[in-house]
N, C-alpha and C positions, 0 to 999 in steps of 0.2 A: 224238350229243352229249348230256352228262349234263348237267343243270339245276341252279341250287343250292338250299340252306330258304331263302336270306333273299328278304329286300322289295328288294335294290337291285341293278344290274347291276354287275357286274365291271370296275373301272376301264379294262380291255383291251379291252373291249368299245364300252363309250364313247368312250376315242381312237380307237377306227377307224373308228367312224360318223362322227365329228368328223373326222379325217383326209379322210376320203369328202367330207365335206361340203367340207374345206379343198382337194382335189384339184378339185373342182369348179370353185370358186370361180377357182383360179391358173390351170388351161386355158384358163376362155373370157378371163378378161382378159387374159392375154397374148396370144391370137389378135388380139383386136378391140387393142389396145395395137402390134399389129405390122405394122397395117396399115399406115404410109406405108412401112413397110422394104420388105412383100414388093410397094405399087405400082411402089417402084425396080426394084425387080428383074426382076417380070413383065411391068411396064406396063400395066397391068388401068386402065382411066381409072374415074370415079364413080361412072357410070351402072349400069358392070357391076359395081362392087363392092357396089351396090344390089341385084342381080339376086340374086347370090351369097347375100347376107343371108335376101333372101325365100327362097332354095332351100334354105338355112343353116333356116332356121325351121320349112318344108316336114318337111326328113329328120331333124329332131329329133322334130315330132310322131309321125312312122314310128319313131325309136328309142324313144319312148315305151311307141306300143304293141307294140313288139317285145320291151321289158321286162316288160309285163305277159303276156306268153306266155311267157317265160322264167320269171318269176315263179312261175306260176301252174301250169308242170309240173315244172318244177326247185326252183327258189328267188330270192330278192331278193338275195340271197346271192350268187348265180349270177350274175344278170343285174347288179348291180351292178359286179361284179367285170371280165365281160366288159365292159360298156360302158368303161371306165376301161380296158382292155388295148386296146378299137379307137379313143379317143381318141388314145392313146400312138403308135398304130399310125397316125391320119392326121395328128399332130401333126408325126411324125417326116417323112414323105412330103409335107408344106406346104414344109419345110428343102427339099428337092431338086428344087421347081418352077422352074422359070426361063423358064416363060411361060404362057399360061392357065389353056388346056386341062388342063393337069397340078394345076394351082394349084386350081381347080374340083374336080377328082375328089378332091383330097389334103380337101380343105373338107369334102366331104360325105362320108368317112370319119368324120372328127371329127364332124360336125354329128348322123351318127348315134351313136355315143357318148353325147354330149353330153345327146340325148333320154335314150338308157337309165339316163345315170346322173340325170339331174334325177330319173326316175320311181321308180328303186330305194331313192337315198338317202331321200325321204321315208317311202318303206315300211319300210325299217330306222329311219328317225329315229321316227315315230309307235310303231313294236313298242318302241325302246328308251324311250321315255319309259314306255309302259305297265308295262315292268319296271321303271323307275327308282321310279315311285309318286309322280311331280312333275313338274309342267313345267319341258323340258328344248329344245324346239324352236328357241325364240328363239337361247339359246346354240351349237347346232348352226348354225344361219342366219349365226350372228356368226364362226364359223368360217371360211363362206360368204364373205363381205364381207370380213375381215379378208384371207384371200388373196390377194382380187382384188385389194386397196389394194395388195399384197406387190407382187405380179405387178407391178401398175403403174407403181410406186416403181424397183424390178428393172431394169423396163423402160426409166423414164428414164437409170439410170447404164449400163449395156450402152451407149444411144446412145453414146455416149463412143467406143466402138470403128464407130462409123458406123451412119451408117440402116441398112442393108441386113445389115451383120455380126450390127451387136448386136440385131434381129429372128432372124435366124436363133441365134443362143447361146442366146435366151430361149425359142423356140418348142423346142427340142433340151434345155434345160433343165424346158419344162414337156413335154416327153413323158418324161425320165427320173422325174419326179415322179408322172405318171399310173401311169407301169408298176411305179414303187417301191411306190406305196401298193397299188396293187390287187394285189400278189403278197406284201406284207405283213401286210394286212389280214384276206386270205381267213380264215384260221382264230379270229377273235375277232369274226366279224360273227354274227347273230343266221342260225343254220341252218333247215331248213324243219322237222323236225321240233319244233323249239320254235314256229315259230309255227305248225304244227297244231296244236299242243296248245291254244295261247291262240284258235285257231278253234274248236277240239271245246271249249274252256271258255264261249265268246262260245253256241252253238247250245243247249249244256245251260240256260246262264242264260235265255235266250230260250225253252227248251221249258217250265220253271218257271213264268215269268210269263205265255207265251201257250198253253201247251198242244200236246200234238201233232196229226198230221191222221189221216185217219179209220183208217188202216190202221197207227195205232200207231209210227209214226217220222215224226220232226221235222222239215219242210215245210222246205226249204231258202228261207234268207231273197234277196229280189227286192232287185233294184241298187236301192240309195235313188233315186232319180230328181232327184228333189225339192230334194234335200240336196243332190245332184251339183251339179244346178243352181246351186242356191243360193251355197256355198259355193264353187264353181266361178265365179261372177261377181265375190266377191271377191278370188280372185287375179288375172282379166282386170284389174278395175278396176284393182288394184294396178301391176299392169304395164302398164296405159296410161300411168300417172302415172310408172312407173322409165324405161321410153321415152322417152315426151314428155322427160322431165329430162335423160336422158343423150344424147338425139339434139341438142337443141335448146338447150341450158342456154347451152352456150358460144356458139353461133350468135348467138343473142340478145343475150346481155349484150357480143359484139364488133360486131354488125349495129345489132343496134338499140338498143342507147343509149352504143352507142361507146366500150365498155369501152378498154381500153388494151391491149395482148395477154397484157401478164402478170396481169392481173386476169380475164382473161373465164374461165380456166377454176375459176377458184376455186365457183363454181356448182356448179358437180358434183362439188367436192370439199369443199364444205359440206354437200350432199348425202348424196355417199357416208359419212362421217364423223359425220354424224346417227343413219344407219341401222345405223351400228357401234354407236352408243352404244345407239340405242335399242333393238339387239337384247341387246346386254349387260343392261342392265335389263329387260332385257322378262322374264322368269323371274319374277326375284324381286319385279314388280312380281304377277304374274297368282298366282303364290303368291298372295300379299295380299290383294289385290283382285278377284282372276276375270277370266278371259279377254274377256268383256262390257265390264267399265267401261274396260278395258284399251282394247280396240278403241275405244270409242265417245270417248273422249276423244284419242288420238293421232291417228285418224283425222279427227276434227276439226279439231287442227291442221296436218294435212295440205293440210285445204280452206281454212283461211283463209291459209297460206303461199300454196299457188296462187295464191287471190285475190290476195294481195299484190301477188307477181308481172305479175299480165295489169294489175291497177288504177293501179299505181303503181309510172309508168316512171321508176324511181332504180335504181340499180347496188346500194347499201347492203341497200335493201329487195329486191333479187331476191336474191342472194345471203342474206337472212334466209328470203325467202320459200323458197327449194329447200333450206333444209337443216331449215323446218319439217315439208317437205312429205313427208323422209327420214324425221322422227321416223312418221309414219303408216304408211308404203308398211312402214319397218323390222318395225314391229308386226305389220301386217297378214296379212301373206304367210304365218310362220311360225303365227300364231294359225288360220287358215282350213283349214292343211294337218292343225293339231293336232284341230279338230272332226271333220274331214272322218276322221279315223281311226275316229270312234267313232259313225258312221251304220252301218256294218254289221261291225262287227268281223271278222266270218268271212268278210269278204269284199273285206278292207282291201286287197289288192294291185290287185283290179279298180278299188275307189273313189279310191284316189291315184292310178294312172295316169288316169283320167278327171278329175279334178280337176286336173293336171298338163296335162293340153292345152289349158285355160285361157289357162295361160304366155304362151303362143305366140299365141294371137289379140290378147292383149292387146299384147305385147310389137308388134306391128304396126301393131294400128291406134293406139298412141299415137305411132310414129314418122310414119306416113304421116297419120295425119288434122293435125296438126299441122303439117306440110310442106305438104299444102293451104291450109288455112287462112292460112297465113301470105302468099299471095299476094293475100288477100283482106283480111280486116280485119287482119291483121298479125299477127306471133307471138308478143308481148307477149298481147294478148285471147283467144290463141287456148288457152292454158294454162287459162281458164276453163271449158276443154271438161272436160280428167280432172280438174279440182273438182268439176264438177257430177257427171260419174261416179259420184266416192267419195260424194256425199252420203245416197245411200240405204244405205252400209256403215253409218254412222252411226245411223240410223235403225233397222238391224238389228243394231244389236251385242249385244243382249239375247241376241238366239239362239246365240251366241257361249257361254253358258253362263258356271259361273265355274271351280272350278279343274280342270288334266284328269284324268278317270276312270284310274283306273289297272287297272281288271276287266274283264272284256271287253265290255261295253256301259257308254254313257256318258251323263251329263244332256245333251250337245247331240245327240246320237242321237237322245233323247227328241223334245227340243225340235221337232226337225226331221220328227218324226212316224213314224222309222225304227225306234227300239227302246226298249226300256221300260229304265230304268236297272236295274240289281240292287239289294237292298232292304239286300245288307249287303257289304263287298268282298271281292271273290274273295280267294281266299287259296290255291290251287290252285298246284302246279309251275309251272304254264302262264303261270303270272304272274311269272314267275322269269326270270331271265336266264340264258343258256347259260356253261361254265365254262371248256368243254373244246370242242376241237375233234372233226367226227363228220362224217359224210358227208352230202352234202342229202339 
């Protein structure tokens, strides 16, 4: 694949990381959206759709790192592509279960997918911002979100044709869309030869400013650790808080303060609808401002929504509180993935997959701790658990940095103690978006 002079990526290239990001987004909400149709069908009772979820989370993390092996001898390219052909592929096989056993293996088809595309599309989303020369993350995430709301929407007019029908049209509609994008897309996604280049640009900048070792070539750089960590707590935290909301949102506001049935779900669709907006904004806010004030401000209203919620049992104020709590979570996720690109640039495919299994612990323990608790001090107070979480995101959103680096080492690289930023911005091919299609 040939590269082009300019500073910004090729509009084709952009729709189909967006697309990526949109295809994402419509599989899993329509799975999790399909659920009462396919319990008609198969008769799976709770307990086991419980089981299901945690094995669902399980061979996600396994697709994860199975992206990042694909990744890292083929391409993001690759592995993004595949994952989205074997969604398509246990999407289609969920349609033809008609009782567990089958309904199980069809699940964890998808659930690995699922992993490899969470872990690809971010590694394509970070290289294309780097070629854009702006933050562009937020907008890719809104892509994310906006699908699912589609999916969801989709999904309530389909019921029209019955629970059981219009689950299976939607789930056969979201594998034609998996298999559409990823045989679409292939040839306008970011190939591996451009981002070697932007890794042989990241090792030069870093041999510059630290020198090489003793036998005259450039000491390949060590997994940020540190940074993995780091930023890897903020997407857990985040996802305690997406969990807790979407698990429990409705439960609450029908259980405990006796919503009405047509009001209880409105929680998580104040929610979700925050975090539409707020990732809409979120770009052109971090332009502005820097990904730091960005963070440390949303995510604090994220904590005092929570609190809202567990303090004061009103229906009005939950409902304010879960759709402040979206304007955070919205932010957060997409800013965390964007540093996490620039802790070792040359070795971004390993850093987002490890940063990516985050996801999934978090996404757990906010469903399950919150389910405990609730039999205890109740599940109003128990929402004070992912407030307290996020509060140290707050406290760290300095290292957030401000706008993202667009060369191959970046200020939260620095920050985070991984790489020294460059002294002037790259301006190398390598920083360039690809034009043309070419082989990985």
């Amino acid at each position: 694949m040939s590269v082009t002079t300019t500073t910004s990526a090729p509009w084709r290239t952009r729709a189909a990381v967006g697309a990526a990001y949109a295809a994402q987004g419509f599989g899993y909400a329509t799975v999790v959206t399909s659920l009462p149709g396919l319990k008609a069908r198969t008769g799976i009772d709770d307990m086991a759709i419980s089981f299901v979820l945690l094995l669902g989370c399980l061979l996600a993390a396994a697709g994860s790192v199975t992206a990042e092996k694909v990744a890292t001898r083929r391409s993001s390219r690759t592995a993004l592509v595949a994952g989205l052909l074997t969604q398509a592929v246990g999407l289609a096989l969920v349609t033809t279960a008609t009782s567990v056993p089958p309904l199980v293996g069809a699940f964890a088809i998808f659930a690995v997918g699922l992993g490899m595309v969470d872990a690809s599309i971010n590694m394509q989303g970070v290289l294309l911002q780097r070629f854009a020369g702006r933050s562009i993350m937020s907008t890719l995430f809104a892509c994310l979100t906006a699908a699912a709301i589609l999916a969801a929407l989709a999904q309530a007019v389909l019921a029209n044709l019955g629970t059981t029908t219009g689950a299976v049209v939607a789930l056969l509609t979201a594998a034609a869309v998996a298999a559409a994008i990823a045989l679409g897309i292939r040839g306008s996604l970011i190939p591996r030869a451009v981002a070697d280049e932007a890794a042989a640009a990241a090792v030069a900048a870093r041999a510059a400013t630290a020198g090489a070792d003793g036998t005259g070539t450039t000491a390949r750089t060590p997994l940020p650790r540190a940074g993995i960590w780091l930023f890897g707590s903020m997407v857990a935290v985040a996802f305690v808080a997406d969990s807790a909301v979407s698990s429990w949102s409705a439960v609450y506001l029908a259980d405990g303060l006796d919503a009405p049935a047509t009001v209880a779900p409105l929680g998580y669709a104040a929610y979700q609808g925050a975090v539409l907006v707020s990732r809409l904004a979120g770009d052109p806010l971090v332009r502005r401002f820097g990904r730091g004030k960005v963070v440390g401000v949303t995510v604090l209203l994220a904590v005092a929504g929570l609190g809202l919620v567990a303090l004061v049992p009103s229906t009005g104020a939950a409902v304010v509180g879960f759709a402040l709590t979206g304007i955070g979570v919205g932010a957060l996720v997409p800013q965390a993935f964007s540093v996490a690109g620039e802790l070792a640039p040359e070795r971004l495919d390993e850093v987002i997959q490890r940063i990516n299994l985050f996801n999934y612990v978090g996404a757990l323990l906010g469903a399950v701790a919150l389910g405990l608790l609730s039999e205890g001090p109740g599940l109003g107070p128990a929402f004070l658990i992912p407030a307290l979480l996020l509060l140290p995101a707050v406290a760290l959103s300095p290292r957030f940095g401000g706008a993202p680096a667009t060369g191959p080492a970046g200020e939260a690289g620095a920050a985070a103690g991984s790489v020294a930023p460059p002294s002037t911005p790259a301006s190398s091919a390598a920083d360039t978006p690809p034009t043309s299609s070419d082989a990985d």
